[in-house]
C-alpha positions in Angstrom: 106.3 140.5 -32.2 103.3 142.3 -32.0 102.2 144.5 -29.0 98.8 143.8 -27.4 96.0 146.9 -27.7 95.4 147.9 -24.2 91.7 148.3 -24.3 91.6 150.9 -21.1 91.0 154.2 -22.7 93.0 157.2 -22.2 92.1 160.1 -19.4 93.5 163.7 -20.1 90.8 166.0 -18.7 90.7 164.2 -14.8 94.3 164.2 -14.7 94.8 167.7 -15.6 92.0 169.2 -13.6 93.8 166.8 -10.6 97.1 168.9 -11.7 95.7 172.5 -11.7 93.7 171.6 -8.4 97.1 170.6 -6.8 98.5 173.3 -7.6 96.1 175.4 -6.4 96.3 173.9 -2.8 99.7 174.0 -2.7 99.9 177.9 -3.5 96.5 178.6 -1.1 98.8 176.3 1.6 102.2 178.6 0.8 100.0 181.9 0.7 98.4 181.8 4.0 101.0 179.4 6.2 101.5 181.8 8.8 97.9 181.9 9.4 97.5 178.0 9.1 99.6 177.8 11.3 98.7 179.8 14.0 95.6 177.8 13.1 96.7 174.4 13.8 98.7 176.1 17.0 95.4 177.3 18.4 93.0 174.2 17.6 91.8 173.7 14.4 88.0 173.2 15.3 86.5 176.8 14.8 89.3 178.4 13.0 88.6 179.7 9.7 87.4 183.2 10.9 87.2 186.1 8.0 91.3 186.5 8.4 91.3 183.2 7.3 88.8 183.4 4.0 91.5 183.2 1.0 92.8 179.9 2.8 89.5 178.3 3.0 89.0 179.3 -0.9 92.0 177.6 -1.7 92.0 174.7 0.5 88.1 173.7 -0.1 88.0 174.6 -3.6 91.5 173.0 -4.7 90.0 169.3 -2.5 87.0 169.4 -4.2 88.6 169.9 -7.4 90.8 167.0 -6.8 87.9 164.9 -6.1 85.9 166.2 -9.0 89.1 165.1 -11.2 89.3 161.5 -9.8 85.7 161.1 -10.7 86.0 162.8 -14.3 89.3 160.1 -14.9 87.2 157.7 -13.9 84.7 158.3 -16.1 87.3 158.7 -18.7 88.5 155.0 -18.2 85.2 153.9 -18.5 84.7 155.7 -21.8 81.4 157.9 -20.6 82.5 161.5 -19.6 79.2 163.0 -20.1 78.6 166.1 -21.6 76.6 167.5 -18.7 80.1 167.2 -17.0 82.3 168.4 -19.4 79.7 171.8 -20.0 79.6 172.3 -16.5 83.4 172.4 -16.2 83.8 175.0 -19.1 80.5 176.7 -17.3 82.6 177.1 -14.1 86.4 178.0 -15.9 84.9 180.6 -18.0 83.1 182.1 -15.2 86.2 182.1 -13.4 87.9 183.4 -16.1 85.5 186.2 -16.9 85.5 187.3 -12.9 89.3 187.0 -12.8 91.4 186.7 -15.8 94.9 186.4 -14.4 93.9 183.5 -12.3 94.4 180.0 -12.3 90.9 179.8 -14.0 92.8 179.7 -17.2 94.4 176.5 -16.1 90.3 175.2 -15.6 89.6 176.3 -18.8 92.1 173.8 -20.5 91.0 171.2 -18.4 87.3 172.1 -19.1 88.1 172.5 -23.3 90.1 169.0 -23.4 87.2 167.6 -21.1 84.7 168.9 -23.6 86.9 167.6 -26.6 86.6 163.6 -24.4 83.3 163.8 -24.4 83.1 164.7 -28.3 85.2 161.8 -28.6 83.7 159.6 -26.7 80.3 159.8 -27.5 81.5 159.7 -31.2 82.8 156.4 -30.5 79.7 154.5 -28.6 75.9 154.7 -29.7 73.9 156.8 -27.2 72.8 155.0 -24.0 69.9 157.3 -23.6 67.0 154.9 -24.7 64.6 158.2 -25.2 66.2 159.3 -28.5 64.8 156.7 -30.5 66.4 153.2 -29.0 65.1 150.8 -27.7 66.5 149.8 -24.1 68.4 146.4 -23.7 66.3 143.9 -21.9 67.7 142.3 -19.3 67.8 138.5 -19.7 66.0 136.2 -17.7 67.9 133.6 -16.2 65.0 131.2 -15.6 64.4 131.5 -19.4 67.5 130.0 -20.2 68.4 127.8 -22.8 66.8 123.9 -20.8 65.1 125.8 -18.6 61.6 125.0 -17.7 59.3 127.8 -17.2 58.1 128.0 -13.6 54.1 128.4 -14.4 54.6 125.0 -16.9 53.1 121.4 -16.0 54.0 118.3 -17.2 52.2 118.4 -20.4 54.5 121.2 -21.6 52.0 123.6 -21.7 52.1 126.8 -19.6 49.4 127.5 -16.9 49.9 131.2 -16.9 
């Protein structure tokens, strides 16, 4: 019996950068729960004040990061990680990295080189879809021009009064 190819490609890079932003919420959320809490117990509207910084860092930084790693998977799937994205990622983690190096940047950076190592792959594996280095664009089809079709400008005679 033979197995049928799943032609949905793979995503690594989204789904790790998800993982490591995850985690950062999660340690941001355990850090700083006494002063969540009193928070939440207070009214939330208006309460990030400077005692209150580091748990903003982690909360904002670790959502976006999730949502930034639902779009990259996406684009995974689709087989089109750009490079713009995966060089903006290892941008940020080195950064990071080079501002803090015991930090959960290094985590980033893994996501950012396997991201960068996708879109190697993947742009290896399609021509380019950027008509300006040399392609020409694919024209879209016109569905009155369709095999039977008459052409709207025609008369009876066949002959085209455009």
């Amino acid at each position: 019996m033979t197995r049928q190819r799943n032609n949905r490609r793979t995503a690594i890079a989204g789904p790790a950068l998800i993982i490591v932003c995850v985690l950062h919420t999660a340690v941001g959320v355990l850090a700083s729960a006494p002063a969540l809490g009193e928070a939440l117990a207070s009214g939330w509207f208006g309460a990030m004040t400077s005692n209150l910084e580091v748990a903003l860092w982690f909360l904002m930084t670790g959502f976006f990061g999730m949502v930034t790693g639902l779009a990259m998977t996406a684009l995974e799937h689709a087989g089109r990680l750009p490079w713009s994205v995966s060089i903006a990622l290892l941008m940020i983690a080195l950064i990071g990295v080079s501002a803090a190096p015991v930090s959960g940047f290094l985590l980033v950076l893994v996501a950012a080189v396997i991201a960068v190592v996708q879109s190697a792959r993947q742009s290896r594996q399609r021509p380019s879809a950027d008509p300006g280095r040399g392609e020409r664009p694919v024209e879209a089809v016109n569905p009155s021009a369709s095999e039977g079709a008459v052409p709207e400008h025609s008369s009876r005679s066949g002959k085209s009064t455009a």
